[in-house]
C-alpha positions in Angstrom: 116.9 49.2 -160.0 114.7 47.8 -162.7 110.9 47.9 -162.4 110.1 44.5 -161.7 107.0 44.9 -163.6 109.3 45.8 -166.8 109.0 43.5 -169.9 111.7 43.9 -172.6 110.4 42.2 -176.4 112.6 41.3 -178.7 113.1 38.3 -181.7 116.2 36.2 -182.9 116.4 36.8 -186.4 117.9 34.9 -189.4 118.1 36.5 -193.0 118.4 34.3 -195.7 118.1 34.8 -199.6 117.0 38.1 -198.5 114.1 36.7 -196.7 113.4 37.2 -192.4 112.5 34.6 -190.3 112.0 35.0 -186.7 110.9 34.0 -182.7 109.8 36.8 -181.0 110.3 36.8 -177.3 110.2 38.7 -173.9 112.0 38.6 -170.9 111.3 40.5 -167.5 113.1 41.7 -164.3 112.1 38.4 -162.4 114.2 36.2 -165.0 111.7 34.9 -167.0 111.7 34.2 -171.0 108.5 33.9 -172.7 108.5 32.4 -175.9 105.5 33.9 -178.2 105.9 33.1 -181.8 108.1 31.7 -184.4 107.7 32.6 -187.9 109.5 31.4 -191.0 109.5 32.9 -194.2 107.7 30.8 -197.0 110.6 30.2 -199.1 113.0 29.1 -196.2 110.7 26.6 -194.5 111.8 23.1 -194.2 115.3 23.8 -193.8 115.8 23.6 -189.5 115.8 27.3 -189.7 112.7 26.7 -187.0 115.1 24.3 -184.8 117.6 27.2 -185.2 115.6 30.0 -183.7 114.1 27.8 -180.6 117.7 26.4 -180.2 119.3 29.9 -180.1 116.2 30.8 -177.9 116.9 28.5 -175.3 120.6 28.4 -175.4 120.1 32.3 -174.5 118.0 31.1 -171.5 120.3 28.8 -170.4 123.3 31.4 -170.8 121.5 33.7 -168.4 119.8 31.9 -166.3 116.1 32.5 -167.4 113.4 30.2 -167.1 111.6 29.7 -170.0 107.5 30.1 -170.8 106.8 28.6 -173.8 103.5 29.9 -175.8 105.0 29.3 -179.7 104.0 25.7 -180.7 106.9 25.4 -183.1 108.9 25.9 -179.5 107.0 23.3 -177.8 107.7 20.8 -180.6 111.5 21.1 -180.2 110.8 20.6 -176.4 109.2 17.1 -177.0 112.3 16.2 -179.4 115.0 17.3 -177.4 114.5 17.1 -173.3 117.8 18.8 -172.6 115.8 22.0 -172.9 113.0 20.7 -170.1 114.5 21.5 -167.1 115.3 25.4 -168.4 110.8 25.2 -168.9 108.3 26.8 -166.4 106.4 24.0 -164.6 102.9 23.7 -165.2 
């Protein structure tokens, strides 16, 4: 059985014109997501690779059952645009 204290961080990643972008996340044994950080690489920005990453991000929550705790402001933007993500969010 999992420690229930144990915290797993990871990131979605996407590589384009050899260049990284990333949201780094955690999970735990209580099935929660927290959402730290999104980070785009200079080049790449302005071309939804953002939307991508907090897309996949919550699509992964919703594909096993997580709810989500969002820190990353870029995260919390895509919340106020597109509400079918609110009811996978922590309440406050």
């Amino acid at each position: 059985m999992p420690n229930p204290t144990q915290v797993t961080r990871s990131r979605f990643e996407i590589e384009q014109d050899g260049q990284t972008s990333y949201l780094e996340f955690e999970t735990d044994a209580q099935g929660w997501m927290t959402l730290w950080h999104t980070e785009v690489a200079e080049s790449q920005r302005g071309k939804g690779i953002a939307l991508e990453l907090v897309t996949t991000a919550f699509q992964y929550a919703r594909d096993h059952s997580l709810e989500v705790d969002v820190i990353c402001p870029v995260a919390l933007h895509v919340l106020e645009t597109h509400p079918e993500f609110q009811s996978l969010v922590r309440p406050k």
